[in-house]
NUPA-556861 format. One record per atom (N, C-alpha, C): residue in three letters; atom name; x, y, z. Coordinates in nm, 3 decimals. Layout:
<pt ALA, CA, <X, Y, Z>>
...
This chain:
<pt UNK, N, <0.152, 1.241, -0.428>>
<pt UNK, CA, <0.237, 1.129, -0.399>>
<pt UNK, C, <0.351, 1.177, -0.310>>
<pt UNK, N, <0.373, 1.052, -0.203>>
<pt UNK, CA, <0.464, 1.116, -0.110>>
<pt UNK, C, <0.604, 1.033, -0.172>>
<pt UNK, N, <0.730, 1.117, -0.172>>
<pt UNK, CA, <0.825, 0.978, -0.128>>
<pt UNK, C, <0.911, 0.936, -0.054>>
<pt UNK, N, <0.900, 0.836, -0.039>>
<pt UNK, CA, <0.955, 0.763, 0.145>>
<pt UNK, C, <1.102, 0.769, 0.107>>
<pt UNK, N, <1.198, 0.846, 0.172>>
<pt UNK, CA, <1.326, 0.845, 0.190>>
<pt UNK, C, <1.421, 0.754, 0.307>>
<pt UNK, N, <1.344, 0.716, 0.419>>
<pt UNK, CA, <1.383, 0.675, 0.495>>
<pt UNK, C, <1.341, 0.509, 0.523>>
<pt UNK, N, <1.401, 0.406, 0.616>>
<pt UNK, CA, <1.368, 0.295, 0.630>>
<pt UNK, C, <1.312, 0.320, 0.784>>
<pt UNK, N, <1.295, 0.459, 0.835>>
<pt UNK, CA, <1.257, 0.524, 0.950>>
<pt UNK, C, <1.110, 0.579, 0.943>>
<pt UNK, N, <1.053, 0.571, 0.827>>
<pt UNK, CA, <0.975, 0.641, 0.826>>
<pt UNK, C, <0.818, 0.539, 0.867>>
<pt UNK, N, <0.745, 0.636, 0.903>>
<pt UNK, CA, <0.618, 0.528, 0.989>>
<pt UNK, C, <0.569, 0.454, 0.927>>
<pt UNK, N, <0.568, 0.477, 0.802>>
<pt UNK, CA, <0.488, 0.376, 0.733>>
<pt UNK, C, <0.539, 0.275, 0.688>>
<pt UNK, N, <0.693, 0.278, 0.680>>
<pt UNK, CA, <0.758, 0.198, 0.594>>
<pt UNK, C, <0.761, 0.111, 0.775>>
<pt UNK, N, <0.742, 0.158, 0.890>>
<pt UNK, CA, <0.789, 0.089, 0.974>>
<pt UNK, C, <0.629, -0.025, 0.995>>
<pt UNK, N, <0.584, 0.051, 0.967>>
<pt UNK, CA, <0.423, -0.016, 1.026>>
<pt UNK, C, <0.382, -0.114, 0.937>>
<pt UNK, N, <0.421, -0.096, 0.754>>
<pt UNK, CA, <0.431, -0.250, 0.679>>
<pt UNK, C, <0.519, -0.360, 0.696>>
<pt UNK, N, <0.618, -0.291, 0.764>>
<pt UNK, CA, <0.735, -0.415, 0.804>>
<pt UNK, C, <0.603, -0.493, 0.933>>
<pt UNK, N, <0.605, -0.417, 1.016>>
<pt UNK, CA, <0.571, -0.486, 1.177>>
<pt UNK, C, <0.446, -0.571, 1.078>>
<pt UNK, N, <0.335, -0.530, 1.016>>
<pt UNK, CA, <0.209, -0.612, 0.981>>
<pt UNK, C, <0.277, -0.753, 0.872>>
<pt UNK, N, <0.378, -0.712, 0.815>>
<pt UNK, CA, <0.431, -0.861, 0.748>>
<pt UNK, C, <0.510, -0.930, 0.863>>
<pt UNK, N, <0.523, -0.891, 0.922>>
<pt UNK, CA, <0.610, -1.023, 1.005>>
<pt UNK, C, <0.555, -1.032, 1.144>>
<pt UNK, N, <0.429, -0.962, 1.185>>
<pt UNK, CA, <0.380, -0.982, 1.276>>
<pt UNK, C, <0.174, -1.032, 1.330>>
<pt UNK, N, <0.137, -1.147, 1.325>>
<pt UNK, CA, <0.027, -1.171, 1.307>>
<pt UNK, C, <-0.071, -1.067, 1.465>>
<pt UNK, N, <0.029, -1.058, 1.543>>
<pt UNK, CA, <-0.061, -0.996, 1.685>>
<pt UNK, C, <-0.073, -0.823, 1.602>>
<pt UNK, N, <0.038, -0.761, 1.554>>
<pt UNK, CA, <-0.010, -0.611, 1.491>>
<pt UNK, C, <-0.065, -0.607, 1.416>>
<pt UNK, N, <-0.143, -0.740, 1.329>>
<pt UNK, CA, <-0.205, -0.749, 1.189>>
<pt UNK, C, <-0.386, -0.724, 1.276>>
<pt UNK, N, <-0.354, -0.817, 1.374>>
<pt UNK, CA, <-0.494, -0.814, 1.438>>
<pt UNK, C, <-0.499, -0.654, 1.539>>
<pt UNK, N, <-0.406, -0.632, 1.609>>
<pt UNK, CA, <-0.413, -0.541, 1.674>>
<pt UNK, C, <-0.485, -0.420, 1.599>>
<pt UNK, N, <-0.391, -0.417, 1.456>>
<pt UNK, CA, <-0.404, -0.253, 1.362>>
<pt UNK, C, <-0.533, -0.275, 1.294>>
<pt UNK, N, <-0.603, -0.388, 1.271>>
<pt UNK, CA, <-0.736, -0.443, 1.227>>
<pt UNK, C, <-0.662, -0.423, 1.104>>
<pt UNK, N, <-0.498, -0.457, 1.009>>
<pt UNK, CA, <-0.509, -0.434, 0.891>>
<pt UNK, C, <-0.399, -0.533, 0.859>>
<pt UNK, N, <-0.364, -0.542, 0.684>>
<pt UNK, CA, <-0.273, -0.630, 0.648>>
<pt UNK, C, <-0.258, -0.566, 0.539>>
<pt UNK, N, <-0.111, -0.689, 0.451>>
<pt UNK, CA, <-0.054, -0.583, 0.334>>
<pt UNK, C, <-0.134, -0.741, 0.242>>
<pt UNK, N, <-0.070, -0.668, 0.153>>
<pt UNK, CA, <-0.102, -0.717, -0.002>>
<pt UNK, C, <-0.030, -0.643, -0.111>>
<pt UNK, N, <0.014, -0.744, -0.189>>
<pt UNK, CA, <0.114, -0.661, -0.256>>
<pt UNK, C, <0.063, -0.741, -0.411>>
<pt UNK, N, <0.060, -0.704, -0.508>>
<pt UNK, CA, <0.061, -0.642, -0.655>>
<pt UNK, C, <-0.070, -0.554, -0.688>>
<pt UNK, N, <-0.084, -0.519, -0.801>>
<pt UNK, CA, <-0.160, -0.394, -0.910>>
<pt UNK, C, <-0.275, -0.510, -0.910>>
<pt UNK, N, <-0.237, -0.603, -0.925>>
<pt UNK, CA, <-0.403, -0.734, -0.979>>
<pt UNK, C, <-0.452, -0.691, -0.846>>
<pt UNK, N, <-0.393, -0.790, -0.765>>
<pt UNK, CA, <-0.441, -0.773, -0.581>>
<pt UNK, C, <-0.523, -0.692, -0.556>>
<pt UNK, N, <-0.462, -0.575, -0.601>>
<pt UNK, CA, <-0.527, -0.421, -0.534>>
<pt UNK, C, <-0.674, -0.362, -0.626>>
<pt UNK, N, <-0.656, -0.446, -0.707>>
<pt UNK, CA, <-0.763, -0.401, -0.843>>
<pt UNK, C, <-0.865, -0.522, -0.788>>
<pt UNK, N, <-0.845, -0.642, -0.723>>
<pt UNK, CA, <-0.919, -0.707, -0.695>>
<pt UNK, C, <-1.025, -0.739, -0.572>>
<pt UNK, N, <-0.971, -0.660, -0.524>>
<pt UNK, CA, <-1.014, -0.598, -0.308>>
<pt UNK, C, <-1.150, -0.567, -0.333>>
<pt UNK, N, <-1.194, -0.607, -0.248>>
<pt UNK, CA, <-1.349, -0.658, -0.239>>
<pt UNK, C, <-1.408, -0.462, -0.183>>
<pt UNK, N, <-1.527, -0.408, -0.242>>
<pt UNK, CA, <-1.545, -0.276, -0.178>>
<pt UNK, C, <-1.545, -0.291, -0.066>>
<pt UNK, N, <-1.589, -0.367, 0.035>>
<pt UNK, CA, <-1.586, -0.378, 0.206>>
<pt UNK, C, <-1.492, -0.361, 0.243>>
<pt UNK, N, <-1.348, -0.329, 0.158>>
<pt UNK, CA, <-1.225, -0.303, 0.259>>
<pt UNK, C, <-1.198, -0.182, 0.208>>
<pt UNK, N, <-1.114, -0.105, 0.304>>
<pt UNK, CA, <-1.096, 0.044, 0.296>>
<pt UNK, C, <-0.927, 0.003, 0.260>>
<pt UNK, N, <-0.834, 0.076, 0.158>>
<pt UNK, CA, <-0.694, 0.082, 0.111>>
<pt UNK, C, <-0.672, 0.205, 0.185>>
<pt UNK, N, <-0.599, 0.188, 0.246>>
<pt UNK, CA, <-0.479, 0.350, 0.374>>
<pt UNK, C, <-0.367, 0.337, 0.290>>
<pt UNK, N, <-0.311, 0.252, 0.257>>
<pt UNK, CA, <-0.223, 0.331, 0.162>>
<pt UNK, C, <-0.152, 0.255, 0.043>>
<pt UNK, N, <-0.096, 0.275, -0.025>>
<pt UNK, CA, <-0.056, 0.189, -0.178>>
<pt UNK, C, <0.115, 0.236, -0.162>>
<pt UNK, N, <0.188, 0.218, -0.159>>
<pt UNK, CA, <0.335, 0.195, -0.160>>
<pt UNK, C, <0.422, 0.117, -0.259>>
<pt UNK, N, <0.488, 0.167, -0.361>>
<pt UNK, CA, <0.583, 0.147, -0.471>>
<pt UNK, C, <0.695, 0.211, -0.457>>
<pt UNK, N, <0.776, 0.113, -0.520>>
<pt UNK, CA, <0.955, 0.139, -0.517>>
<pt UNK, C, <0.942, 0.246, -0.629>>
<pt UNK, N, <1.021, 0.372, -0.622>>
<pt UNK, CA, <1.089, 0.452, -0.688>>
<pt UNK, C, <1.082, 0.424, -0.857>>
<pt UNK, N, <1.159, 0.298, -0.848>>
<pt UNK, CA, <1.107, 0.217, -1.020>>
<pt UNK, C, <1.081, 0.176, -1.070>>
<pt UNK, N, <0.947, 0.142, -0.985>>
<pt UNK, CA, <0.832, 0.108, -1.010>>
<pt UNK, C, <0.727, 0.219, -1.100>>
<pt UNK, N, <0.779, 0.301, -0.991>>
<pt UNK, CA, <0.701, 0.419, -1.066>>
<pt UNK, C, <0.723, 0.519, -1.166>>
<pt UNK, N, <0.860, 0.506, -1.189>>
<pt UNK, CA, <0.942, 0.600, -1.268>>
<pt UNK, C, <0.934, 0.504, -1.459>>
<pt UNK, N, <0.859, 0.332, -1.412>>
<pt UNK, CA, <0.859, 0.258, -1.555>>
<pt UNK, C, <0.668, 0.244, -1.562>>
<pt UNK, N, <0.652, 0.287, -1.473>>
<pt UNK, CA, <0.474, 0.208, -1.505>>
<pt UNK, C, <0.386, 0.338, -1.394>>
<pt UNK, N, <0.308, 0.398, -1.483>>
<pt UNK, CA, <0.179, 0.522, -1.443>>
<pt UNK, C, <0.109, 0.451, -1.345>>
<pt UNK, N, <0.081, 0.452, -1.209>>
<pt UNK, CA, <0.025, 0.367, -1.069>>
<pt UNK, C, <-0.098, 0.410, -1.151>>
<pt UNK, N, <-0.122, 0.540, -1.183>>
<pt UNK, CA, <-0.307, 0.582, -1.184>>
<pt UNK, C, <-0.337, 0.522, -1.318>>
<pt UNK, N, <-0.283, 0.450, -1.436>>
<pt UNK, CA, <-0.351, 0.394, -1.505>>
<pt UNK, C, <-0.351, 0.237, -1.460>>
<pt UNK, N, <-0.272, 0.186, -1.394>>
<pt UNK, CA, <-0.285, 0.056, -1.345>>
<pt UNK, C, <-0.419, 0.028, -1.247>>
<pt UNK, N, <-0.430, 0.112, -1.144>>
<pt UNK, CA, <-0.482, 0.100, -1.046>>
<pt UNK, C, <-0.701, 0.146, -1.134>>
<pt UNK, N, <-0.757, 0.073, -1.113>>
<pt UNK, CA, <-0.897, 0.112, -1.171>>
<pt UNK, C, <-0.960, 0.185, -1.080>>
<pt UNK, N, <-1.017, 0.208, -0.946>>
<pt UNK, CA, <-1.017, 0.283, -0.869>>
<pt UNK, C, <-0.962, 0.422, -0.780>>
<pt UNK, N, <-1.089, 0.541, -0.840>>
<pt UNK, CA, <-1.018, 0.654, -0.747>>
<pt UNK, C, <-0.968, 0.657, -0.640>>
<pt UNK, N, <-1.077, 0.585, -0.582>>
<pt UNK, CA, <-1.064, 0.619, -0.402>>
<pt UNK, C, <-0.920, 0.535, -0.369>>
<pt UNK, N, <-0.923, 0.410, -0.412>>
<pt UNK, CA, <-0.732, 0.394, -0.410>>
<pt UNK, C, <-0.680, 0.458, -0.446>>
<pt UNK, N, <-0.651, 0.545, -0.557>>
<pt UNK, CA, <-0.565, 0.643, -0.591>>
<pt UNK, C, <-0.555, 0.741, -0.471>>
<pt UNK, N, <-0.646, 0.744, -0.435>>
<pt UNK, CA, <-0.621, 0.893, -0.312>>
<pt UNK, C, <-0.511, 0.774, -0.230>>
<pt UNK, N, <-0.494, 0.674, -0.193>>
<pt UNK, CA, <-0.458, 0.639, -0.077>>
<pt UNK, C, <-0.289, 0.622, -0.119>>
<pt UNK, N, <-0.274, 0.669, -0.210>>
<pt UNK, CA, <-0.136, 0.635, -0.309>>
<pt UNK, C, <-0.031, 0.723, -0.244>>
<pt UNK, N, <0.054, 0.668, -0.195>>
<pt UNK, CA, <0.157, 0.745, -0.140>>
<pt UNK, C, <0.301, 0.745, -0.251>>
């Protein structure tokens, strides 16, 4: 698990641009989605790049027992 310190950092910049932008949603071929159901519910045909939680989020609730899937877990930043 990585953790994002900055509001600079690429990833945190590249979920901003795909929520508020429909041309980088199509451009990046990707989009967000946000809760633990959501992500437990993603059809296998889509590939997860990455899973992103606030600090206390994670410091009150285990991501790897929420999340039912390994291969999301790898994508867990």
């Amino acid at each position: 698990m990585e953790l994002i310190t900055s509001k600079d950092n690429k990833i945190v910049k590249l979920i901003s641009n795909l929520m508020n932008n429909k041309k980088v949603r199509d451009e990046e071929d990707l989009f967000v989605i946000e809760g633990i159901k959501t992500i437990n519910e993603i059809n296998d045909n889509f590939e997860i790049k990455y899973i992103v939680v606030s600090e206390d989020f994670s410091n009150k609730i285990d991501v790897n027992t929420c999340v039912k899937d390994e291969n999301v877990l790898k994508s867990l930043l």
